[in-house]
Backbone and ligand atoms as CSV (ligand in chain L), in Angstrom:
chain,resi,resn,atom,element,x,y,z
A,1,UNK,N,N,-32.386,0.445,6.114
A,1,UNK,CA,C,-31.311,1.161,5.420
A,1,UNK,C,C,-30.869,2.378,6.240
A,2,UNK,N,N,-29.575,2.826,6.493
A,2,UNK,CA,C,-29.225,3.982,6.954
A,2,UNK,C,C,-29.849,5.292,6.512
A,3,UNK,N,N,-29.768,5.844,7.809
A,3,UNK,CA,C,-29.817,7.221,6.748
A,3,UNK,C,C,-28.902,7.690,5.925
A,4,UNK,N,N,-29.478,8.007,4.648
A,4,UNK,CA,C,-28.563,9.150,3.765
A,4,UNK,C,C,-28.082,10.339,4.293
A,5,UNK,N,N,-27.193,10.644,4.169
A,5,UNK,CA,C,-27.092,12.717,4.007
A,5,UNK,C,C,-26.076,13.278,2.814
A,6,UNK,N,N,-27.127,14.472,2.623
A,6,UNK,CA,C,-25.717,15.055,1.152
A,6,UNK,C,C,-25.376,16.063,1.415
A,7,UNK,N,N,-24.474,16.006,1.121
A,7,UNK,CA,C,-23.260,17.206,1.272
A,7,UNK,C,C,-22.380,17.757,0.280
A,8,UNK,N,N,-22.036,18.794,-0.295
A,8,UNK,CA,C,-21.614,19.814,-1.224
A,8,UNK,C,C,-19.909,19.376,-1.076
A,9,UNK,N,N,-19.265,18.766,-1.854
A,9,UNK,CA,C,-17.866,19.069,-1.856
A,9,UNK,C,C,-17.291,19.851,-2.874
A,10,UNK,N,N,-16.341,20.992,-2.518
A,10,UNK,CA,C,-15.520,21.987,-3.623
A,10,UNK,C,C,-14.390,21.063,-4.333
A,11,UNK,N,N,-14.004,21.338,-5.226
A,11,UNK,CA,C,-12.752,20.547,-5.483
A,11,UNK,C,C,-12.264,21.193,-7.073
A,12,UNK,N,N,-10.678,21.448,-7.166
A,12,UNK,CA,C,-10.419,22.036,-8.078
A,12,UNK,C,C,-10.963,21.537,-9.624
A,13,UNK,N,N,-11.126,21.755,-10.776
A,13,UNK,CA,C,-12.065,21.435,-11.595
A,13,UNK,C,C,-10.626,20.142,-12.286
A,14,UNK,N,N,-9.611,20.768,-12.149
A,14,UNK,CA,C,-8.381,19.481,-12.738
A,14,UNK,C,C,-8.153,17.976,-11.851
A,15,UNK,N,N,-8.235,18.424,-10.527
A,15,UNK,CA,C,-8.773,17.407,-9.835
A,15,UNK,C,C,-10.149,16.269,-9.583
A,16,UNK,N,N,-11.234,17.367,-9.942
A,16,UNK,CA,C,-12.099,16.620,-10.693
A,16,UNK,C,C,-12.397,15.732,-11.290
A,17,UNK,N,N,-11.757,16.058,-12.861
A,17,UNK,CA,C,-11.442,15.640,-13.793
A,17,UNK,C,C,-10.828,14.259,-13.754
A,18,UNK,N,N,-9.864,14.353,-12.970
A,18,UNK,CA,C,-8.958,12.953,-12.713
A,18,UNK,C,C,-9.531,12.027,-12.035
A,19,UNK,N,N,-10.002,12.458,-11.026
A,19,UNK,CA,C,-11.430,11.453,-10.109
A,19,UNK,C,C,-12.504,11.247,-11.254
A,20,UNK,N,N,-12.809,11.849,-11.969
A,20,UNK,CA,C,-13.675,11.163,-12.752
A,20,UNK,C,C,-13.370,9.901,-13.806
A,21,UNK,N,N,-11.891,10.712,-14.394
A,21,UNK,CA,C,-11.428,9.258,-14.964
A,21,UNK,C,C,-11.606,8.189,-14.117
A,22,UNK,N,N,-10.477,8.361,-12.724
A,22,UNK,CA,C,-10.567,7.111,-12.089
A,22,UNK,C,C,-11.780,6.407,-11.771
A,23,UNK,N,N,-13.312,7.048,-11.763
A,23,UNK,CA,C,-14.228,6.460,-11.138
A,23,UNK,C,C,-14.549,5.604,-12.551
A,24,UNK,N,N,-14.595,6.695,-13.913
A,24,UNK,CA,C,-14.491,5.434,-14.941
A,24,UNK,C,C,-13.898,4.427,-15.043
A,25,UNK,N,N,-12.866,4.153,-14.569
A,25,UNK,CA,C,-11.869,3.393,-14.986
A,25,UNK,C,C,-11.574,2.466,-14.079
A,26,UNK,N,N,-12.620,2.330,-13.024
A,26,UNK,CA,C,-12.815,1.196,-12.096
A,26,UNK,C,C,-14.238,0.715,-11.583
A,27,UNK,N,N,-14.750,1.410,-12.832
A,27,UNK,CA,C,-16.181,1.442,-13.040
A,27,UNK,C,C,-17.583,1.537,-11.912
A,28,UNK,N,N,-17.182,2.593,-11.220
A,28,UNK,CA,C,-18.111,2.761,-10.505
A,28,UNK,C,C,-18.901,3.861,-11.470
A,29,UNK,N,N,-20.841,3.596,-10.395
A,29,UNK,CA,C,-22.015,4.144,-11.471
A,29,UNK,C,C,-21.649,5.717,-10.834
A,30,UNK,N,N,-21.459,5.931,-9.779
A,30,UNK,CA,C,-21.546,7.541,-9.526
A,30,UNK,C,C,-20.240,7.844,-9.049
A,31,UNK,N,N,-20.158,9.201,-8.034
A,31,UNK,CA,C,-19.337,9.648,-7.658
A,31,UNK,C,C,-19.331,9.397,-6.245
A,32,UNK,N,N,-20.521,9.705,-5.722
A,32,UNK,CA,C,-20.748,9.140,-4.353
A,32,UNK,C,C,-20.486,7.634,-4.139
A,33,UNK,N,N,-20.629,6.933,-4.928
A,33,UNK,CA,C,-20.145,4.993,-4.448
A,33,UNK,C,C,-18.692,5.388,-4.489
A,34,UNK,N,N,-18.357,6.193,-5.387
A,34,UNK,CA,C,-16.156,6.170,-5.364
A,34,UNK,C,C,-16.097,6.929,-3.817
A,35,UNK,N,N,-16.607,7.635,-3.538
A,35,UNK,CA,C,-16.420,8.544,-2.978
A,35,UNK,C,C,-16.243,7.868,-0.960
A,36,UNK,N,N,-17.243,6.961,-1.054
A,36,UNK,CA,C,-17.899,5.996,0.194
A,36,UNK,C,C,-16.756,5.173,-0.114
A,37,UNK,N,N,-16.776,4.556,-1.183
A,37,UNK,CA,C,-15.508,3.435,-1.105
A,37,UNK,C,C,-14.101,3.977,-0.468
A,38,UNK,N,N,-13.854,5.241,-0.565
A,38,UNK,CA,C,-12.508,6.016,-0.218
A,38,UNK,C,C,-12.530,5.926,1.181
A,39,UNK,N,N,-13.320,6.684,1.591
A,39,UNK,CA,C,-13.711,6.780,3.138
A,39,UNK,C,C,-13.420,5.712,3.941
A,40,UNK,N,N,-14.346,4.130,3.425
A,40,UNK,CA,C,-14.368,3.397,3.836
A,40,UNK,C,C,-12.847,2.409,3.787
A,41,UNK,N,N,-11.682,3.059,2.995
A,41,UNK,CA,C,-10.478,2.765,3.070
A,41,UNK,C,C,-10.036,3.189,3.881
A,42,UNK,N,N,-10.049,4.320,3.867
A,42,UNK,CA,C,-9.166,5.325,5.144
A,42,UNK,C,C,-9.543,4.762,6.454
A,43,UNK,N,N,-10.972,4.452,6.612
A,43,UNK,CA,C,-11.100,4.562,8.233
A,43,UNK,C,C,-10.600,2.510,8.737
A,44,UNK,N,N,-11.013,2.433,7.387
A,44,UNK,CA,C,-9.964,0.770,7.729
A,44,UNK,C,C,-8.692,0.804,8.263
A,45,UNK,N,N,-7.845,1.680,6.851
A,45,UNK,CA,C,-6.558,2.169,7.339
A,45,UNK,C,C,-6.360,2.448,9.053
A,46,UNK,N,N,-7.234,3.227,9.304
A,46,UNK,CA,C,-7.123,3.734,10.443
A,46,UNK,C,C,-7.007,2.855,11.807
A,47,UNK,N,N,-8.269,2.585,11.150
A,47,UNK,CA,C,-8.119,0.979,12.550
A,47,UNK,C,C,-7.042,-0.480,12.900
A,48,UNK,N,N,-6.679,-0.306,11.511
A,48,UNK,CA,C,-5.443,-0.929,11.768
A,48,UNK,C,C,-4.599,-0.328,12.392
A,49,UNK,N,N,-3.819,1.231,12.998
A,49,UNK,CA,C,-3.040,1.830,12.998
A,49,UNK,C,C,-3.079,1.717,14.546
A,50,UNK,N,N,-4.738,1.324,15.215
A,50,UNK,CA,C,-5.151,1.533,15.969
A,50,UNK,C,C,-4.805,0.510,17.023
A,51,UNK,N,N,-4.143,-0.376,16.550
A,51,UNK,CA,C,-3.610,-1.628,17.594
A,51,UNK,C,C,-3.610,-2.796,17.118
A,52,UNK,N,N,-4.556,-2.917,16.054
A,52,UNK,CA,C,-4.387,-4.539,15.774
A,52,UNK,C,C,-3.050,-5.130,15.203
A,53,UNK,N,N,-2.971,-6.248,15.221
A,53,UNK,CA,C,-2.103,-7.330,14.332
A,53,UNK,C,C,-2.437,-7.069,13.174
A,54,UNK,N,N,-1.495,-6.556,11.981
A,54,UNK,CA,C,-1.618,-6.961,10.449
A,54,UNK,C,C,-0.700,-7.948,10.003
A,55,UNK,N,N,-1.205,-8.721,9.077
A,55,UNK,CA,C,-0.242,-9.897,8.335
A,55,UNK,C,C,-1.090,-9.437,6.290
A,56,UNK,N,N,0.075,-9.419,6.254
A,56,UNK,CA,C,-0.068,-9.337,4.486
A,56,UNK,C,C,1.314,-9.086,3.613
A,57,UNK,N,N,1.129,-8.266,2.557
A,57,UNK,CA,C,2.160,-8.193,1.729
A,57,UNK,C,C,2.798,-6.867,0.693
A,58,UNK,N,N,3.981,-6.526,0.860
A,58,UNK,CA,C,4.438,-5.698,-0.165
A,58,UNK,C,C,5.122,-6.127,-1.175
A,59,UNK,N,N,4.276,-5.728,-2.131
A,59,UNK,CA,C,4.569,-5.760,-3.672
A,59,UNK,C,C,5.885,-4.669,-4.152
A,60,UNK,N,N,7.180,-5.401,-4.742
A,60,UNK,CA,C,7.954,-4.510,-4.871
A,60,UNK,C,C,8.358,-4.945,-6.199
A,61,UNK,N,N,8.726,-2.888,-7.493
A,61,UNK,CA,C,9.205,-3.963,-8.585
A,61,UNK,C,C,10.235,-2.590,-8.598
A,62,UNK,N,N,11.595,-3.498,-9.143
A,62,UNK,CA,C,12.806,-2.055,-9.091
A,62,UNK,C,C,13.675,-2.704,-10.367
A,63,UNK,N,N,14.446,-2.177,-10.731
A,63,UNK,CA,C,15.510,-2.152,-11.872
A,63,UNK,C,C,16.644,-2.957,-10.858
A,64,UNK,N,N,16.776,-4.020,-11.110
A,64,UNK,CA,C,18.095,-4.248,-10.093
A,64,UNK,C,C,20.054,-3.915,-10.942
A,65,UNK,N,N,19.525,-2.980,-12.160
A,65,UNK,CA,C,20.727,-2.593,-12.820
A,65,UNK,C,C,21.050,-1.618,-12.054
A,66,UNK,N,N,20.380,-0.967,-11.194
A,66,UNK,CA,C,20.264,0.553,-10.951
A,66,UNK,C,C,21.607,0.498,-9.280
A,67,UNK,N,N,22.706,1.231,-9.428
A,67,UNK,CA,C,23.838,0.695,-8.755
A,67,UNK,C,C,23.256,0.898,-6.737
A,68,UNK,N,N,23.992,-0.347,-6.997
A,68,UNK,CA,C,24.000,-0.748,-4.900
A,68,UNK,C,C,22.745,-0.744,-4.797
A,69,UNK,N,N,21.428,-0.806,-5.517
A,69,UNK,CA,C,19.786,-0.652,-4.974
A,69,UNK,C,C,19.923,-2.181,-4.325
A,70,UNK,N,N,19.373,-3.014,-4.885
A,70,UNK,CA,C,19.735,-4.429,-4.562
A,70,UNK,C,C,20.334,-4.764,-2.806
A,71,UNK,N,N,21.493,-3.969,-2.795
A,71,UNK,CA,C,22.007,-4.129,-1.271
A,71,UNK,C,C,21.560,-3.303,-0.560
A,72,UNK,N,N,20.706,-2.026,-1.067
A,72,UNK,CA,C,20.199,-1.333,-0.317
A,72,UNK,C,C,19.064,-1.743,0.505
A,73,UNK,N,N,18.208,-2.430,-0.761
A,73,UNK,CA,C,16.875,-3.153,-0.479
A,73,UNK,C,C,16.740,-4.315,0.819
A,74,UNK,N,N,18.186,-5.145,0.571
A,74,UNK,CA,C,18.422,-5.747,1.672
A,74,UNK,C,C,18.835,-5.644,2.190
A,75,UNK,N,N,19.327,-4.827,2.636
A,75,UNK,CA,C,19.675,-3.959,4.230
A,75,UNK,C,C,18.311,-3.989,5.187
A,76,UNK,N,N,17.630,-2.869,4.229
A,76,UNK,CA,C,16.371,-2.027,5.050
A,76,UNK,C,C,15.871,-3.474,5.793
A,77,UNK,N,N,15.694,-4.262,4.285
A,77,UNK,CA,C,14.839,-6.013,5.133
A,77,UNK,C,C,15.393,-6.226,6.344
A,78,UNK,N,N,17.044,-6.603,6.096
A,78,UNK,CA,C,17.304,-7.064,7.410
A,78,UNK,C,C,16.821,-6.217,8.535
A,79,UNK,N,N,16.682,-4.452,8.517
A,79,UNK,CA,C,16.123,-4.234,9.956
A,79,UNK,C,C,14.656,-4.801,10.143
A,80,UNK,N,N,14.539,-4.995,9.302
A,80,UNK,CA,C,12.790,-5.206,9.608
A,80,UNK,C,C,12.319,-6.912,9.313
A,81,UNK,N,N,13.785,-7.467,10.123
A,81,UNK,CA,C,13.485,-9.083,10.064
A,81,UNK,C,C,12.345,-9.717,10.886
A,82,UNK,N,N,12.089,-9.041,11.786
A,82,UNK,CA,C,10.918,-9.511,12.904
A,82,UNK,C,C,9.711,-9.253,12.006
A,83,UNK,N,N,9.373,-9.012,11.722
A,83,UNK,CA,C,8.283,-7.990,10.680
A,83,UNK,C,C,8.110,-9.108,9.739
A,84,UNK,N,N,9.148,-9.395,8.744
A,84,UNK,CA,C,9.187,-9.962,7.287
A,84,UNK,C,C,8.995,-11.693,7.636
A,85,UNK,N,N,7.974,-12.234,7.318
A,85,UNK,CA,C,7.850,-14.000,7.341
A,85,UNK,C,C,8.602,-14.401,6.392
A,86,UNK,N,N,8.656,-13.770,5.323
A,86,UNK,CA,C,9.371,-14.615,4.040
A,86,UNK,C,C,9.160,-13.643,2.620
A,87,UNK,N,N,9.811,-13.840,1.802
A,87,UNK,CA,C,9.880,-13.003,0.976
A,87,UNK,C,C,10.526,-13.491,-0.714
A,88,UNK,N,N,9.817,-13.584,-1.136
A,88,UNK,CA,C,10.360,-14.381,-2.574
A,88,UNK,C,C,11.014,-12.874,-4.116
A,89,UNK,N,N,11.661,-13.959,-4.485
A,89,UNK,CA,C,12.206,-13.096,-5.742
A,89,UNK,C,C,12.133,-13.633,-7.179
A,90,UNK,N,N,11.084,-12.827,-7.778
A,90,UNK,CA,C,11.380,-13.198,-9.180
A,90,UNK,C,C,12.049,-12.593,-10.598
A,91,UNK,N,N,12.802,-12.987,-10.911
A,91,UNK,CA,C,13.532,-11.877,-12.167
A,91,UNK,C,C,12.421,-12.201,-13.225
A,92,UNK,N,N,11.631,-10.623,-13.156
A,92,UNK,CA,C,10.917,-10.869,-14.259
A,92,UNK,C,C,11.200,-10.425,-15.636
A,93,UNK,N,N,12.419,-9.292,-15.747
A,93,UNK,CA,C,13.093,-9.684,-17.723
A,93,UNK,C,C,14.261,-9.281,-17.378
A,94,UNK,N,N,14.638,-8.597,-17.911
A,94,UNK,CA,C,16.216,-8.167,-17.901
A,94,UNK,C,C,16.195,-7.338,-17.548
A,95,UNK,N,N,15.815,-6.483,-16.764
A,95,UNK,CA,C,15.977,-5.461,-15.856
A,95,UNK,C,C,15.516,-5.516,-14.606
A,96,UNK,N,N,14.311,-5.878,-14.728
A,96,UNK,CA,C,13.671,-5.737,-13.598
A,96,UNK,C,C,13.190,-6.994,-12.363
A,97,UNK,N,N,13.090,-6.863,-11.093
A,97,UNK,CA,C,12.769,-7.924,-10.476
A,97,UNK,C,C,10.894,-7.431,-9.822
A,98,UNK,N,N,10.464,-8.310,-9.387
A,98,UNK,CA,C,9.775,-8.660,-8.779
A,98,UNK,C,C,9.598,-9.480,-7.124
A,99,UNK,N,N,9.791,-8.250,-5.883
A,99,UNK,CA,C,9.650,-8.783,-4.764
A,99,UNK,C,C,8.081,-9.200,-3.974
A,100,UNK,N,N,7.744,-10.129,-3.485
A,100,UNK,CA,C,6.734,-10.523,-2.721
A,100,UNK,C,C,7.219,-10.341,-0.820
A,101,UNK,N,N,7.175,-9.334,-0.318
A,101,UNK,CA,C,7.507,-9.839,0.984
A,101,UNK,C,C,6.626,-9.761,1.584
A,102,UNK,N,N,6.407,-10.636,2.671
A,102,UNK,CA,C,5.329,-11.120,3.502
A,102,UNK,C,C,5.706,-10.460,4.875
A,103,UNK,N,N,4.277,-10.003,5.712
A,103,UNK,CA,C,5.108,-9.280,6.567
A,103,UNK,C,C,3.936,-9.516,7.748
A,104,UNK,N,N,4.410,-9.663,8.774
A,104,UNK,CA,C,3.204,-9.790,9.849
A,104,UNK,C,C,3.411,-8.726,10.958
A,105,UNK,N,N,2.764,-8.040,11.828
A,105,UNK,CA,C,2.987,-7.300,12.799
A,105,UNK,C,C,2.530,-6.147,12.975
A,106,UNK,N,N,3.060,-5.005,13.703
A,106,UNK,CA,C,2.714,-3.808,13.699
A,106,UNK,C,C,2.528,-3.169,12.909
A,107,UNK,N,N,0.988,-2.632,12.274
A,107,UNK,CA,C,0.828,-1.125,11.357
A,107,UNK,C,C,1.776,-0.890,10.847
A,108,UNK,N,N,2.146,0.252,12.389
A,108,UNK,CA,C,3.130,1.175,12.068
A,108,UNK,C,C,4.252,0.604,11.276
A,109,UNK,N,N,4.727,-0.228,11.913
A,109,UNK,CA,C,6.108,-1.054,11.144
A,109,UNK,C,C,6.248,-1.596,9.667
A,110,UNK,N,N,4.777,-2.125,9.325
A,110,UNK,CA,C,4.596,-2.366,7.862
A,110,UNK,C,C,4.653,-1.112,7.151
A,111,UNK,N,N,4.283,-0.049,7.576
A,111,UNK,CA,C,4.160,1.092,6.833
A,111,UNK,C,C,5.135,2.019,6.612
A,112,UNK,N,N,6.002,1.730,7.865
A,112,UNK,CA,C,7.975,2.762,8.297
A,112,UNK,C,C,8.393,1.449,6.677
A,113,UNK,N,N,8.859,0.384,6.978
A,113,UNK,CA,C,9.126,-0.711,5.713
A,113,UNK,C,C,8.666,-0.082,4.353
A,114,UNK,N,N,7.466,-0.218,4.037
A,114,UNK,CA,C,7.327,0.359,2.773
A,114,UNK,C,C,7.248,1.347,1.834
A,115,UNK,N,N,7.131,2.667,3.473
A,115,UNK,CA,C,7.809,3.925,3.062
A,115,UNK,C,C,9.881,3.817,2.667
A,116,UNK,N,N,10.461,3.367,3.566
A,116,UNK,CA,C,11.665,2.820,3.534
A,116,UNK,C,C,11.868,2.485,2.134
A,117,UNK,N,N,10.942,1.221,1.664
A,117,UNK,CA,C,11.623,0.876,0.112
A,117,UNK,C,C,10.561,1.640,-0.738
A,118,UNK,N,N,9.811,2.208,-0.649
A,118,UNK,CA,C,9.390,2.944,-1.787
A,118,UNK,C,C,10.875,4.152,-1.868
A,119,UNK,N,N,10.780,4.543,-0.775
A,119,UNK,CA,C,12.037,5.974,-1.069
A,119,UNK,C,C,13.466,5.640,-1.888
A,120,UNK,N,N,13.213,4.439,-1.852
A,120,UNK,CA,C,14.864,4.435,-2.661
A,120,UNK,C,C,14.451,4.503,-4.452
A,121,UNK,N,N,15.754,5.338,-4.948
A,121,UNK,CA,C,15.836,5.439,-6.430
A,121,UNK,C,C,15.841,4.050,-7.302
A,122,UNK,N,N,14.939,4.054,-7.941
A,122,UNK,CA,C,14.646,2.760,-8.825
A,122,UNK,C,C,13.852,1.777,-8.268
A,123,UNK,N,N,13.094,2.004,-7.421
A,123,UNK,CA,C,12.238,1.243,-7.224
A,123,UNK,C,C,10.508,1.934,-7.873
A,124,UNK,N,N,10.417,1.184,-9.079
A,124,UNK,CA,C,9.327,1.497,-9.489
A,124,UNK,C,C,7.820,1.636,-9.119
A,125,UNK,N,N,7.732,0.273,-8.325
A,125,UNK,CA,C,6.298,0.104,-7.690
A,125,UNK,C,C,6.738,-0.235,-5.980
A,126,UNK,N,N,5.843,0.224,-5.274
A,126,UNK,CA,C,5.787,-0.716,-4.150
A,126,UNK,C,C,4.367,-0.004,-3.452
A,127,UNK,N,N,3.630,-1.089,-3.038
A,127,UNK,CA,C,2.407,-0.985,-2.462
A,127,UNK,C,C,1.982,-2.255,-1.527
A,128,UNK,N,N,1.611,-1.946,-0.519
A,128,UNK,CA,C,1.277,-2.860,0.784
A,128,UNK,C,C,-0.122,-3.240,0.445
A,129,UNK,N,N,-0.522,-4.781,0.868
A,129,UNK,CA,C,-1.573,-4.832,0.492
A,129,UNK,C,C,-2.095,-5.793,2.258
A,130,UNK,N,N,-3.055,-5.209,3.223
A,130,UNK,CA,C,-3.061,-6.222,4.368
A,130,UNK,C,C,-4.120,-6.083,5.149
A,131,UNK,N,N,-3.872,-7.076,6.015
A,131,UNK,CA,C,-5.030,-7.649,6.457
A,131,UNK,C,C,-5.196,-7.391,7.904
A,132,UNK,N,N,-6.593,-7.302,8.756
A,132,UNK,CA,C,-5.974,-7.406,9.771
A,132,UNK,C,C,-5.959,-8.636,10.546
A,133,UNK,N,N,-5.190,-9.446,11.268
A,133,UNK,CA,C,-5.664,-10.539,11.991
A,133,UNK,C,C,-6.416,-10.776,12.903
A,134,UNK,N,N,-6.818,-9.495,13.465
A,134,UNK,CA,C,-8.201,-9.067,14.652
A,134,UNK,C,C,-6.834,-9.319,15.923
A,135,UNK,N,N,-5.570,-9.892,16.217
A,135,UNK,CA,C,-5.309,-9.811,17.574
A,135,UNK,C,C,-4.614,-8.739,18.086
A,136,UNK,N,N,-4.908,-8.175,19.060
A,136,UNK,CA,C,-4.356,-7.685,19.815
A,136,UNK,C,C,-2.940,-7.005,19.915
A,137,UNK,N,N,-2.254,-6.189,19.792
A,137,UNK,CA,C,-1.108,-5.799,20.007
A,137,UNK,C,C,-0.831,-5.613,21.244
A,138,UNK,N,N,0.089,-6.217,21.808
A,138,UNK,CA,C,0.230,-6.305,23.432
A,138,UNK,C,C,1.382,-4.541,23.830
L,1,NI,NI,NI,15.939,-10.389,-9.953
């Protein structure tokens, strides 16, 4: 087993608070397993940023009542056609849609993309979810 080490973190008591919900509420036993699990996101994050190939997906959900979003949304896509494999649409009620786009390539580029459509007005959700493919970025 590794070694352990502990260490003292400050943190405002309202901030706290909210990490504690969340650790309830995704049911981890302590603070330290939420705490390792975080870490161990970030430095993933990281290594992807770091050169590899990612292939995965952004989850997008927006009001398509909400005026010109729709053509906005597909604009941004078209710059980022090299990027996007495919991308499906579902109208899920009367307002709102549901995008799946699939995206293979550079980090950076998946991440310029989903900053891109998160920033536009009326888009409710959007979150990248990916993988890395282990190759190489030339
Ligand atoms: Ni729709």
């Amino acid at each position: 087993m590794p070694e352990l080490i502990r260490f003292g973190v400050s943190l405002e008591k309202d901030l706290l608070e909210r990490f504690d919900k969340l650790i309830n509420e995704k049911g981890y036993n302590s603070r330290s397993e939420a705490l390792r699990d975080l870490i161990r996101e970030n430095l993933v994050k990281k290594e992807w940023i770091a050169g590899k190939e990612v292939a995965g997906a952004i989850i997008l959900v927006y009001n398509h009542h909400k005026r010109e979003l729709t053509n906005r949304l597909t604009d941004i896509q078209h710059h980022y056609q090299k990027l996007i494999i495919s991308t499906q649409h579902i109208h899920l009620d009367h307002d709102n849609c549901l995008e799946i786009i699939a995206v293979r390539g550079r980090p950076k580029n998946a991440y310029k993309l989903l900053d891109a459509l998160k920033a536009e007005k009326g888009v409710k959700h959007a979150a990248l979810s990916s993988s890395s493919t282990g190759k190489e970025i030339s």
